[in-house]
C-alpha positions in Angstrom: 161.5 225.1 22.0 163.8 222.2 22.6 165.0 222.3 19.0 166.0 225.9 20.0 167.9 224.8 22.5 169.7 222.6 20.7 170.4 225.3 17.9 171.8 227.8 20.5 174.2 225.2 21.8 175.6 223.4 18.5 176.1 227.5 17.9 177.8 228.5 21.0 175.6 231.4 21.0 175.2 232.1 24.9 173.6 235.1 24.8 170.7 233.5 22.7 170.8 230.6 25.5 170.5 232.7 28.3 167.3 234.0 26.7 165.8 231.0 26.1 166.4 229.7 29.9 165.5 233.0 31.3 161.9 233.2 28.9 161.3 229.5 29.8 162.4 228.0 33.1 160.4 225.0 32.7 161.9 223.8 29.7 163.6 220.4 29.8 167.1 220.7 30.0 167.6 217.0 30.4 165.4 216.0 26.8 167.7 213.8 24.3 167.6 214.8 20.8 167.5 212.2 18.0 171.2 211.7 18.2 170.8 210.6 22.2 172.4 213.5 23.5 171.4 215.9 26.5 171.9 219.3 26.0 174.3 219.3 28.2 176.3 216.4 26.4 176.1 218.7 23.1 177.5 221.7 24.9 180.5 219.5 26.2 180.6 218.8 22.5 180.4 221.8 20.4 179.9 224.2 22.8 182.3 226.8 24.6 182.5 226.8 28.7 180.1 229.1 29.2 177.3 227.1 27.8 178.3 224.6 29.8 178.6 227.3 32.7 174.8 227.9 32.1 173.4 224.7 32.3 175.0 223.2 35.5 173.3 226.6 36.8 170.1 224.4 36.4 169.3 222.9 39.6 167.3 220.3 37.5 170.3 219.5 34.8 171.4 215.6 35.2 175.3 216.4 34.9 175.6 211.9 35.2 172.8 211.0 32.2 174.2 208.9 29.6 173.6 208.8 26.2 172.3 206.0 24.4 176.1 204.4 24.6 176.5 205.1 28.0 179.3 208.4 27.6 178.5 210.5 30.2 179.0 214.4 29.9 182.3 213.9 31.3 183.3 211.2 29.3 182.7 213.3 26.5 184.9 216.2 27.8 187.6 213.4 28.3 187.2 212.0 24.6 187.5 215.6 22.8 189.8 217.1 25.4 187.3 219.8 26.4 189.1 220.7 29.7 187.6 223.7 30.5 184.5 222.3 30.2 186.1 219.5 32.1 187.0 221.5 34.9 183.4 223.2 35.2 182.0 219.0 35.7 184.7 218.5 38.2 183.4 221.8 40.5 180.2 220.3 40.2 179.1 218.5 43.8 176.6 216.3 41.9 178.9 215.2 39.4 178.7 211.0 40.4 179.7 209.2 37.4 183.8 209.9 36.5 184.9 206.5 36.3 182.0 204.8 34.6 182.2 203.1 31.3 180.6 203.4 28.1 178.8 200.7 26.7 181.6 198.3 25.3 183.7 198.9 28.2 186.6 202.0 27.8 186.2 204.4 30.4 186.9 208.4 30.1 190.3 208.2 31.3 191.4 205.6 28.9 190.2 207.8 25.9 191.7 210.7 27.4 194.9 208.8 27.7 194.1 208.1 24.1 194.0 211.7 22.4 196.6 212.8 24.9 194.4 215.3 26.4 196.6 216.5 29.5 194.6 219.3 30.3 191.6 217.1 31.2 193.7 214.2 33.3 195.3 217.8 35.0 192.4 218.9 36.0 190.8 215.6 37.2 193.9 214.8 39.4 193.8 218.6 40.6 190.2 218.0 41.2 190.9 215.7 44.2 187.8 213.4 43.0 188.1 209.7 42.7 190.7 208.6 39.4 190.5 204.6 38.5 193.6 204.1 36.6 192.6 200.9 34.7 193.7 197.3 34.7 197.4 197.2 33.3 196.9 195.4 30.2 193.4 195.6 29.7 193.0 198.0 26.2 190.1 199.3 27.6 190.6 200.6 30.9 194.5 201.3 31.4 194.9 204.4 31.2 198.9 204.5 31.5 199.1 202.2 29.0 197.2 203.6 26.5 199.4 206.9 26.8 202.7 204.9 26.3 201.0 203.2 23.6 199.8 206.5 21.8 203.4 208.2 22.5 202.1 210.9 25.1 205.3 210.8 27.2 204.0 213.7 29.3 200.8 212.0 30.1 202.0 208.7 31.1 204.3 210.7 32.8 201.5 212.4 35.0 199.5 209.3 35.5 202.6 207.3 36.5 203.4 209.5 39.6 199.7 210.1 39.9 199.7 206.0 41.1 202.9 206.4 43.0 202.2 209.1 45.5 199.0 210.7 44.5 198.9 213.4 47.4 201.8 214.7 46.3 201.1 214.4 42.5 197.7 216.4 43.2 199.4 219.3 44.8 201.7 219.6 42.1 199.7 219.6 39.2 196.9 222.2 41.7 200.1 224.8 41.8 200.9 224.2 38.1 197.4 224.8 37.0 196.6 227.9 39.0 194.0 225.8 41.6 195.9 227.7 44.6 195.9 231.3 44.3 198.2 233.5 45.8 196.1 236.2 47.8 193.9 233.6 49.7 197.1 231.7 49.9 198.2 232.7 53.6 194.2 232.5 54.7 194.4 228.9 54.4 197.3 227.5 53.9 197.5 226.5 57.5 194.9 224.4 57.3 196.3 222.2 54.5 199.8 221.9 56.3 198.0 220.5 59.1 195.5 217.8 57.5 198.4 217.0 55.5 200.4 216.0 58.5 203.2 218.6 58.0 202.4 220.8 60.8 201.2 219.4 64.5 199.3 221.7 66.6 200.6 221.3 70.6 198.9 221.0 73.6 199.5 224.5 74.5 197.9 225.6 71.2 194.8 223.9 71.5 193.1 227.0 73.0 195.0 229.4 70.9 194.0 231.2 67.3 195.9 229.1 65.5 193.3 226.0 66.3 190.6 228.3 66.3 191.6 229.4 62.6 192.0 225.8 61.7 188.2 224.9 63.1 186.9 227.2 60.7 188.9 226.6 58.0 188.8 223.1 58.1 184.5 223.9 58.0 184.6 225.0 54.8 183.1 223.3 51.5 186.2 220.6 50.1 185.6 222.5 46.8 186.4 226.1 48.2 189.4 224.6 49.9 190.7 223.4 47.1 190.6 226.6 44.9 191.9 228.8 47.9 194.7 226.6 49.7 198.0 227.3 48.9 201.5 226.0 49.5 204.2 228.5 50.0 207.0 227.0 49.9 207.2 224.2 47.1 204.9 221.1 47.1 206.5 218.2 48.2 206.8 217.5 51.8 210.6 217.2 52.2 211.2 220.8 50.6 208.9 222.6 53.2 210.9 224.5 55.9 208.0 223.3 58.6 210.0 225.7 61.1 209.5 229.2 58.9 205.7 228.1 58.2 204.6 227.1 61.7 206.0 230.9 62.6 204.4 232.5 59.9 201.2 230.6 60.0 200.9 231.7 63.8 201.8 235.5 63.2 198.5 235.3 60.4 196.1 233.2 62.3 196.3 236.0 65.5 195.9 238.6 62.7 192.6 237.0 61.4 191.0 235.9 64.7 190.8 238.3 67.1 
């Protein structure tokens, strides 16, 4: 049944997948096959997203097992510039192992760095999840090197002002890539002001519903946030009219919380 598996992945064919998870739910998603992969290292592979979709379904699938080298699932969206598969590993709470090394030493972002594979490094900084840039110098690890070394201007680019001011850097590449969208926008948008520092919330509205809104916004899973916060007016701090939000952000928060 495991060979199965394996068929239906190297063929992308989800449907067929589906069926064999559905008929079998004690099958073992995590099994190597004789080439050391998982079968979720051969969807991150060959497969489209929503194989991948279907495995991290599996409460049992080990999204961090390495193969026999040490790649990781995500280092193997990182080395093939899978990025929407990339992006499904990213959502993933359990995911643990980002920054780790394969067994000789390069890590995922350096052989991201190396195919130029933007999409993935987007994602990864839009993610908010821990990014080790490297060692300068060291060909194995550093990451911005490698992507002047390889001629991907854009990418060293990105990774440069990723180091220099990272907060800002995420939010930017988050609006770029559609990670904020616009109808939960004004829900929560308050909430990332504030924990951002851009907005203060005075003594006299401690009590109010703006704080009350922030309290339950600020509840929510980091994951959720991310997808549904939203800035309105540009993403770097000095271009934010902190005057129009504040007013805006009060007229919503009494609309929502009665």
């Amino acid at each position: 049944m495991e060979d199965r598996l394996f068929k239906a992945i190297s063929l992308g064919n989800t449907l067929e997948l589906k069926q064999i998870l559905r008929q079998n739910p004690n099958i073992d998603v995590n099994r190597r096959n004789r080439k050391g992969r998982t079968p979720l290292h051969e969807a991150c592979l060959l497969g489209p997203p929503s194989i991948v979709s279907l495995l991290l379904a599996r409460p049992d699938i080990n999204v961090n097992i390495p193969m026999t080298n040490g790649e990781s699932p995500f280092w193997v969206t990182c080395m093939f510039g899978r990025t929407e598969s990339a992006r499904l590993l990213l959502r993933d709470s359990r995911i643990k192992t980002l920054n780790s090394s394969d067994s000789q030493g390069y890590t995922a972002l350096k052989w991201a760095s190396f195919g130029g594979h933007i999409g993935v490094v987007e994602s990864w900084i839009a993610s908010g999840k821990e990014i080790d840039l490297g060692t300068p110098g060291d060909f194995k690890t550093d990451a911005i090197g490698e992507a002047k070394r390889k001629g991907h201007v854009s990418l060293a680019i990105l990774l440069e002002n990723f180091r220099e001011t990272p907060e800002d850097s995420r939010h930017e590449v988050r609006a770029r890539t559609g990670w904020y969208v616009a109808p939960a926008a004004e829900v929560f948008a308050l909430m990332v002001f504030t924990s951002d520092g851009l907005l203060g919330l005075r003594q006299r509205h401690l009590n109010s519903a703006v704080s009350k809104f922030f309290s339950i916004a600020s509840q929510l899973p980091m994951e959720l946030q991310m997808v549904l916060c939203y800035r309105l007016v540009g993403s770097r701090k000095c271009n934010i009219p902190v005057k129009d939000c504040e007013v805006a952000f009060k007229k919503l928060a009494k609309k929502l919380i009665r």
